[in-house]
C-alpha positions in Angstrom: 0.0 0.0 0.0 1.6 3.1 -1.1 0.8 6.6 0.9 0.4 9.4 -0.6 2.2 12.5 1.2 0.0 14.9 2.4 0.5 18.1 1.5 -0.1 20.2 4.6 2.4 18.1 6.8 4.6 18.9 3.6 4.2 22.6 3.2 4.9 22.9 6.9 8.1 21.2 7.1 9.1 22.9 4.2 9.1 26.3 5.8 10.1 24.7 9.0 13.7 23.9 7.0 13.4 27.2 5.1 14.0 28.6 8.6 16.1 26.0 10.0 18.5 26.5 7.0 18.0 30.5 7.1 19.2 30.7 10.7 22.0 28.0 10.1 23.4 31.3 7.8 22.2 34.0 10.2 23.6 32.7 13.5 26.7 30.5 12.1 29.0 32.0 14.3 27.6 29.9 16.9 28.1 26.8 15.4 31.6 24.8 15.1 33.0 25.5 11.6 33.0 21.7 10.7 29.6 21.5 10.8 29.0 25.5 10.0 30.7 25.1 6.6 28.5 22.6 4.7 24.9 22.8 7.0 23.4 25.2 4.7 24.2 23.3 1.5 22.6 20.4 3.4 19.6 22.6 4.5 19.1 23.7 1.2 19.1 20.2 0.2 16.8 19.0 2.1 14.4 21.9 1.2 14.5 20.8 -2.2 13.6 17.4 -1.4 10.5 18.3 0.4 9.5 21.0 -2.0 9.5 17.8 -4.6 7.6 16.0 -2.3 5.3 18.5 -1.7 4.6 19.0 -5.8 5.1 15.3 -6.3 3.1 13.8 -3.9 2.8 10.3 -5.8 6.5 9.9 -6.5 8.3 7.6 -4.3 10.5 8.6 -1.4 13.4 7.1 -4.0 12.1 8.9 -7.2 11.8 12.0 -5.1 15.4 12.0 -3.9 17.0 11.0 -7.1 14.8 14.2 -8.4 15.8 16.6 -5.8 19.9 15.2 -5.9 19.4 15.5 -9.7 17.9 19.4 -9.4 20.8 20.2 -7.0 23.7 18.9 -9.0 21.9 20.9 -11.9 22.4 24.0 -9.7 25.7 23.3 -8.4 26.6 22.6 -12.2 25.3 26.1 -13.1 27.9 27.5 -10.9 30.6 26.9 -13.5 28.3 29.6 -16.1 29.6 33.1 -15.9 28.1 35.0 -17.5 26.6 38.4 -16.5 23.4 38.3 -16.7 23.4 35.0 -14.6 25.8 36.8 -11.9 23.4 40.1 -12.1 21.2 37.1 -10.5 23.1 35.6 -8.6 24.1 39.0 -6.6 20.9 39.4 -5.2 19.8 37.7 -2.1 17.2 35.1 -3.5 19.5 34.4 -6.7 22.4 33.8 -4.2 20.4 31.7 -2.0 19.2 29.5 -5.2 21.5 29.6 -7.3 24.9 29.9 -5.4 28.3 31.6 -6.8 30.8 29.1 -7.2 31.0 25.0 -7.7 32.7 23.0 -5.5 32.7 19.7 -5.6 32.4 19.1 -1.6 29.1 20.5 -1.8 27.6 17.3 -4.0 28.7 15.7 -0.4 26.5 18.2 1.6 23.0 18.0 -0.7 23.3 14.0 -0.6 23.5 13.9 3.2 20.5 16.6 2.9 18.8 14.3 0.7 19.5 10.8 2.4 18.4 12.6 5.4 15.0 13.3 3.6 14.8 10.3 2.3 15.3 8.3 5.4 12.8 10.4 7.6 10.2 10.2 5.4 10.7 6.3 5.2 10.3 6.4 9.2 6.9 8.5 8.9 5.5 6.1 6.1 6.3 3.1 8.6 4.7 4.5 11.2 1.8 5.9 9.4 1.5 2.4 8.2 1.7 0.4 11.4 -0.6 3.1 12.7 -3.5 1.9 9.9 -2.7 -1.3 10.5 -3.1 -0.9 13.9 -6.4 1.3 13.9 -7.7 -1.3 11.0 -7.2 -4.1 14.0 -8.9 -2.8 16.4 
């Protein structure tokens, strides 16, 4: 029996990790720089994944991941394009934010732990929404 994600408890954690990742920028200098350095790539990582999940709510948690890791490498990729007009965007604070300035590799690293991480905590929600219909269906 496959779930379909609801898209409530999907918009919410979406801006739940909008603002998680947004104050992983704002308050860094309170977090140890190994972590500091590659949480926000992560972050933004796993916001992509639950936006996909909140616009395809019939893909499975693995289609949805190898979406979101595809979408991210696309944006990383874009990095290498310098051109003006692209930098014009990239120097404001929502172009920066989505499109980032410069590719490192390291940061393919960060967006799949943001994505695994997705990936596995929505597989722990859909077994336990599914033991909890099993359960309610026993009783």
């Amino acid at each position: 029996m496959i779930l379909k994600r609801k898209r409530h408890f999907h918009f919410i954690l979406l801006i739940l990790v909008l603002i998680l990742g947004l104050s992983s920028r704002e308050y860094a200098e309170n977090l140890p720089d190994y972590i500091n350095v590659y949480l926000g790539d992560a972050m933004w990582a796993l916001m992509v994944y639950t936006l996909f999940g909140l616009l395809f709510r019939d893909l499975s948690i693995r289609k949805t991941g190898i979406a979101g890791f595809a979408f991210c490498l696309l944006i990383e990729c874009s990095q290498l394009y310098h051109l003006p007009w692209i930098d014009a965007i990239r120097n404001t604070t929502l172009g920066g934010l989505v499109l980032g300035y410069g590719f490192l590799w390291i940061d393919l690293l960060a967006y799949t732990i943001g994505i695994v991480f997705g990936m596995v905590m929505e597989m722990c929600v859909s077994i336990f929404q599914r033991k909890h219909i099993l359960f309610k269906k026993t009783f």
